[in-house]
C-alpha positions in Angstrom: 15.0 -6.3 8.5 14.7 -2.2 8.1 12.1 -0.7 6.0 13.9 0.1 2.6 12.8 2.9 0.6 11.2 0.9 -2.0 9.4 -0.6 1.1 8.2 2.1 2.1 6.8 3.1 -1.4 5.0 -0.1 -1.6 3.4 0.4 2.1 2.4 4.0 1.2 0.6 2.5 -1.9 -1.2 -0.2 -0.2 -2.4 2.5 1.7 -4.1 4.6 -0.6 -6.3 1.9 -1.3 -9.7 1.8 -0.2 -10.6 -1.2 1.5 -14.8 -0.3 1.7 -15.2 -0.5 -1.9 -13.8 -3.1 -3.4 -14.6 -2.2 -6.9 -12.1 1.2 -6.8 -9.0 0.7 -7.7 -6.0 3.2 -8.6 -4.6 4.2 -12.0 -0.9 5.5 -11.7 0.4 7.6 -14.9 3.3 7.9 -16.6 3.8 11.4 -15.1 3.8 9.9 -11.5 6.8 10.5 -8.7 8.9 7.6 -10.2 8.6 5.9 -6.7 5.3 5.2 -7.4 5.2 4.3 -10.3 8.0 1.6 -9.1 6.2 0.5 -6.3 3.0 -0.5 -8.5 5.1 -2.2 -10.7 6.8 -4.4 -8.2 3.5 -4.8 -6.2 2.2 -6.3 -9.5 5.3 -7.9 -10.1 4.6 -9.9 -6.8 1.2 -10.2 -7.5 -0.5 -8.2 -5.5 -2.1 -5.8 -8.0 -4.1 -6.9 -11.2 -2.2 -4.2 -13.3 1.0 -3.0 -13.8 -0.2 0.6 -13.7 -2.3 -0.1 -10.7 -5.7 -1.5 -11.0 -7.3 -3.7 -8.3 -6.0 -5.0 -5.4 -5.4 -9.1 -6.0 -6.5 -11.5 -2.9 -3.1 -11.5 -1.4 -3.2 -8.0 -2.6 -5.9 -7.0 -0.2 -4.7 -8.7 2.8 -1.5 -6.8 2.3 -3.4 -3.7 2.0 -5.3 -4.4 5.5 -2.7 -5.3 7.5 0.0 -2.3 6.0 -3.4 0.0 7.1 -3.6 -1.4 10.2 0.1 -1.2 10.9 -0.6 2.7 9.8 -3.3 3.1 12.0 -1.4 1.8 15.1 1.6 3.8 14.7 0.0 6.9 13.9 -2.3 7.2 16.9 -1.4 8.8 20.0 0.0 6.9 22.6 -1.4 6.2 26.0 0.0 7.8 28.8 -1.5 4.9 31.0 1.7 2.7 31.7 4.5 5.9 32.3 
């Protein structure tokens, strides 16, 4: 299954997140790119955010967030030139 768009709008918003500090969270206005603002909505519709608009990440929430940073920080390193 290919990364849709919306996808991709939910995994750039789990990455904004910061994962130190648990107790910042993220407040998406009206005035938003529309993508955004859909992609909080349905991460809160799935239950990974506390609020519609944004707020806190949810328990489920977080591990999505750690393992969509993760993924980030794997495919944007450079690769090793060890096994060419």
């Amino acid at each position: 299954m290919p990364f849709t768009p919306d996808l991709v709008d939910e995994l750039n918003t789990l990455a904004r997140f910061d994962l130190a500090s648990p107790q910042q969270g993220l407040k998406v206005h009206k005035t938003a790119d529309p993508g955004v603002i859909g992609a909080t909505q349905r991460l809160h519709a799935k239950g990974l955010l506390t609020q519609v608009d944004g707020g806190y990440l949810t328990s489920l929430g977080r591990d999505a967030a750690e393992h969509a940073q993760a993924a980030l920080t794997i495919l944007d390193s450079v690769p090793s030139m060890a096994n060419d």
